[in-house]
TIRO-2110 file (N, C-alpha, C; in Angstrom, 1 decimal):
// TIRO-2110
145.1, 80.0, 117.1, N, 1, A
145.6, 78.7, 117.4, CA, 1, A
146.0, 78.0, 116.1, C, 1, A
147.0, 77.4, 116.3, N, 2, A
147.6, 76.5, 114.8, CA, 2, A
146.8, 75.3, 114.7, C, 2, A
147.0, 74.5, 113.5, N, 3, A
146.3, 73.3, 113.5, CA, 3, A
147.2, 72.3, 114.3, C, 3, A
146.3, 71.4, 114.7, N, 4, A
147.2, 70.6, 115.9, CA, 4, A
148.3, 69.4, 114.5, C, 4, A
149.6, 69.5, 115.3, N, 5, A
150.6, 69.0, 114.2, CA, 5, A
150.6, 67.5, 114.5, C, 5, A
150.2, 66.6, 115.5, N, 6, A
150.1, 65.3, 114.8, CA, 6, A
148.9, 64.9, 115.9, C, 6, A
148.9, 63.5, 115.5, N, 7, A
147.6, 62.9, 116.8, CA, 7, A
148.3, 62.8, 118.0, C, 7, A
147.5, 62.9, 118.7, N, 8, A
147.6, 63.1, 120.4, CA, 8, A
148.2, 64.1, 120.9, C, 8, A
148.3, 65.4, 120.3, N, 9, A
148.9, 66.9, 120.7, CA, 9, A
147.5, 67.7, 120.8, C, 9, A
146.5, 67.1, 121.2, N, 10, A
145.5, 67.3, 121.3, CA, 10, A
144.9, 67.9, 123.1, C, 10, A
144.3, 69.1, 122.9, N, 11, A
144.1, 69.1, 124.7, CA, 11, A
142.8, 70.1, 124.7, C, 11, A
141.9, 69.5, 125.7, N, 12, A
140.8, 70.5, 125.7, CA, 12, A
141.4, 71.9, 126.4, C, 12, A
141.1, 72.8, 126.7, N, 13, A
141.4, 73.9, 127.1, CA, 13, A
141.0, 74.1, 128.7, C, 13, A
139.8, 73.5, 128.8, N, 14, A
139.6, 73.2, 130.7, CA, 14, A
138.7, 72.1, 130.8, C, 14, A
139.3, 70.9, 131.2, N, 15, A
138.5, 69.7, 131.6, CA, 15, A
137.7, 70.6, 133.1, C, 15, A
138.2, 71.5, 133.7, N, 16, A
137.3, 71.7, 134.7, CA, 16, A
137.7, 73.7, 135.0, C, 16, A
136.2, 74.0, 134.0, N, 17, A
136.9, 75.4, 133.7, CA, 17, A
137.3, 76.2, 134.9, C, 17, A
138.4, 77.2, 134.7, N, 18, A
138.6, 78.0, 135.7, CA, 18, A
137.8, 78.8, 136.4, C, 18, A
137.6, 79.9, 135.1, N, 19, A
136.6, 81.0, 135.8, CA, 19, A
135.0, 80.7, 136.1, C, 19, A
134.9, 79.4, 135.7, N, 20, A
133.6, 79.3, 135.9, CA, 20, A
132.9, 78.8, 135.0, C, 20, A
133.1, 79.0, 133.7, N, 21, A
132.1, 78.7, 132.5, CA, 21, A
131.9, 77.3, 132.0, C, 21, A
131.1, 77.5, 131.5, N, 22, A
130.8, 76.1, 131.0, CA, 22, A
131.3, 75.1, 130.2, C, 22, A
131.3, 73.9, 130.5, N, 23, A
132.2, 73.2, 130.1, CA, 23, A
131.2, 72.4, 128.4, C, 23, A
131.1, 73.2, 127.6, N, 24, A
130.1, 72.6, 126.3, CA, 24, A
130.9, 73.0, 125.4, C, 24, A
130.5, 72.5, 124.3, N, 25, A
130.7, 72.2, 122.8, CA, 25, A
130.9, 73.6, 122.8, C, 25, A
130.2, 74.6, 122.9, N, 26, A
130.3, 76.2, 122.0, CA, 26, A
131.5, 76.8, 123.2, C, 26, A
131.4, 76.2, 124.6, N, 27, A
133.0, 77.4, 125.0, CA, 27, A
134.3, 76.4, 125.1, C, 27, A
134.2, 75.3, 124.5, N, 28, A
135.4, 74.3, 124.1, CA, 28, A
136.0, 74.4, 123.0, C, 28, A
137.4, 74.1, 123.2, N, 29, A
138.0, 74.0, 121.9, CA, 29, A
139.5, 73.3, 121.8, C, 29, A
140.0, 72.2, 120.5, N, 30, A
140.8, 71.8, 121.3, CA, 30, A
141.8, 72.6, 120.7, C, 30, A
143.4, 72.5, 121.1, N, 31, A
144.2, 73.3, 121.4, CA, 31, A
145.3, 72.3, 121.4, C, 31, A
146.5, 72.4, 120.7, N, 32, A
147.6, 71.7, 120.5, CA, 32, A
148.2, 72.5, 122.0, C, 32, A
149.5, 71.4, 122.5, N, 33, A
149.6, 71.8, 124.1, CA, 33, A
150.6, 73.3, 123.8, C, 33, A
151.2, 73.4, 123.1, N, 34, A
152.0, 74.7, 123.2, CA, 34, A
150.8, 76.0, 123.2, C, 34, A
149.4, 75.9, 122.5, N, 35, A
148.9, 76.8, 122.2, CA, 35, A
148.1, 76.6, 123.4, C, 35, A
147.7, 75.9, 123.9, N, 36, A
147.4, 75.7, 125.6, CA, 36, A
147.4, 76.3, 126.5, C, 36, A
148.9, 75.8, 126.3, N, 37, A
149.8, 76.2, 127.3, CA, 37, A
150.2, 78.2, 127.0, C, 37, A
150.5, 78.7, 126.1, N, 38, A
150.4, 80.4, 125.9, CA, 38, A
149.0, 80.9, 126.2, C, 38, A
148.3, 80.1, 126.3, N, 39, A
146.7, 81.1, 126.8, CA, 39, A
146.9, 81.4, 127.9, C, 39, A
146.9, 80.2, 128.8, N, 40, A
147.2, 80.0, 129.9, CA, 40, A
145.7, 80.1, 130.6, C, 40, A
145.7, 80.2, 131.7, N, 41, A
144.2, 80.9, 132.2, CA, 41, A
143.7, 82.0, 131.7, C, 41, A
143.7, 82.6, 130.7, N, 42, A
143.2, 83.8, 130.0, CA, 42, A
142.4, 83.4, 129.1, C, 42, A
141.5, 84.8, 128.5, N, 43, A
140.8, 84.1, 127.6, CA, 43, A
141.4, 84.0, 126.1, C, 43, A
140.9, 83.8, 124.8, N, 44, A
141.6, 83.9, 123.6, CA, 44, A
142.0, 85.5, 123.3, C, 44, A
140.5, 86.1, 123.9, N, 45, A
141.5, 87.6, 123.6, CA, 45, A
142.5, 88.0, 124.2, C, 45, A
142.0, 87.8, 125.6, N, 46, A
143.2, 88.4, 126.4, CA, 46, A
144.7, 87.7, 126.3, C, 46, A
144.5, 86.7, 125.6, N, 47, A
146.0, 86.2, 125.3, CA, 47, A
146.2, 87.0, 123.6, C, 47, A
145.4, 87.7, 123.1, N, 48, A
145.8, 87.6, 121.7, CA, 48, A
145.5, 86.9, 120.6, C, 48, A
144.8, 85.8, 120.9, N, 49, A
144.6, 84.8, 120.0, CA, 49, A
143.0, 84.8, 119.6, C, 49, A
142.9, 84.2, 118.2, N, 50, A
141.5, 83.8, 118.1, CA, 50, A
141.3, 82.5, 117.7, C, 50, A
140.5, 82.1, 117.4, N, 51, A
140.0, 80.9, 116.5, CA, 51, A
139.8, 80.7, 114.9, C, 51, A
140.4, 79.7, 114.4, N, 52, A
140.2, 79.7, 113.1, CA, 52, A
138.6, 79.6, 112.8, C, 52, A
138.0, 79.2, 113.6, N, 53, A
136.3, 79.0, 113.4, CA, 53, A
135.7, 79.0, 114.9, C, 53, A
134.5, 79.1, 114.3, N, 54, A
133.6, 79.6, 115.7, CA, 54, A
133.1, 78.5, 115.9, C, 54, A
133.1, 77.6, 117.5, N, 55, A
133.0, 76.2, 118.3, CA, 55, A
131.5, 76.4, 117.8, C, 55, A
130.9, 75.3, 117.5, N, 56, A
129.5, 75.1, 117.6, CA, 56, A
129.6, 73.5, 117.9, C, 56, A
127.8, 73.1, 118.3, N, 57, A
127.7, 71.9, 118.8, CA, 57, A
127.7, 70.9, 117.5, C, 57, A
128.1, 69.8, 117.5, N, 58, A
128.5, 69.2, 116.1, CA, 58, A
127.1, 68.2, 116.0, C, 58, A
126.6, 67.8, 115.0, N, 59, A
125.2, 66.9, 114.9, CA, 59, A
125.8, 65.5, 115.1, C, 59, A
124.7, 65.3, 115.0, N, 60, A
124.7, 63.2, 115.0, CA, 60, A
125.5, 62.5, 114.6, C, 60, A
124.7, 63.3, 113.0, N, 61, A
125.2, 62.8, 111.8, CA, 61, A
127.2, 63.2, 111.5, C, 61, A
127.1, 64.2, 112.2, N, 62, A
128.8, 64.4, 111.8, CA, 62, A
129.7, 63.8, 112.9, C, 62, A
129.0, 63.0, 114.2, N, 63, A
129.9, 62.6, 114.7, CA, 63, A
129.8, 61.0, 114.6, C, 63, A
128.8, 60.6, 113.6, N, 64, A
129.0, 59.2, 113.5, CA, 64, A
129.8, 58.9, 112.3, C, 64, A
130.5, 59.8, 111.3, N, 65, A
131.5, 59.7, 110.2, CA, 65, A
132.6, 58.9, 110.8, C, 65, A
END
């Protein structure tokens, strides 16, 4: 996935996931809409794609910057 190119091209991947999983910090990620939109309901592999970094849950401290 590219870095998202300006503000508000921004999209979570499933406000209400498909197959089932969980909707948290570690299986979330956000996703500019063209790169969204090429997953599609698949996962990152099965579209081919990976992540520039691995989702983890973000602390306190780094969301009160």
């Amino acid at each position: 996935m590219r870095l998202l190119r300006r503000l508000g091209d921004d999209r979570r991947p499933h406000p209400a996931p498909f197959r089932g999983g969980r909707n948290t910090w570690s299986n979330t990620i956000a996703a500019c809409d063209g790169c969204n939109q090429r997953k599609g309901d698949r996962t990152p592999a099965e579209a081919g794609m990976r992540s520039r970094f691995e989702p983890a849950t973000p602390s306190w401290a780094s969301l009160a910057r």
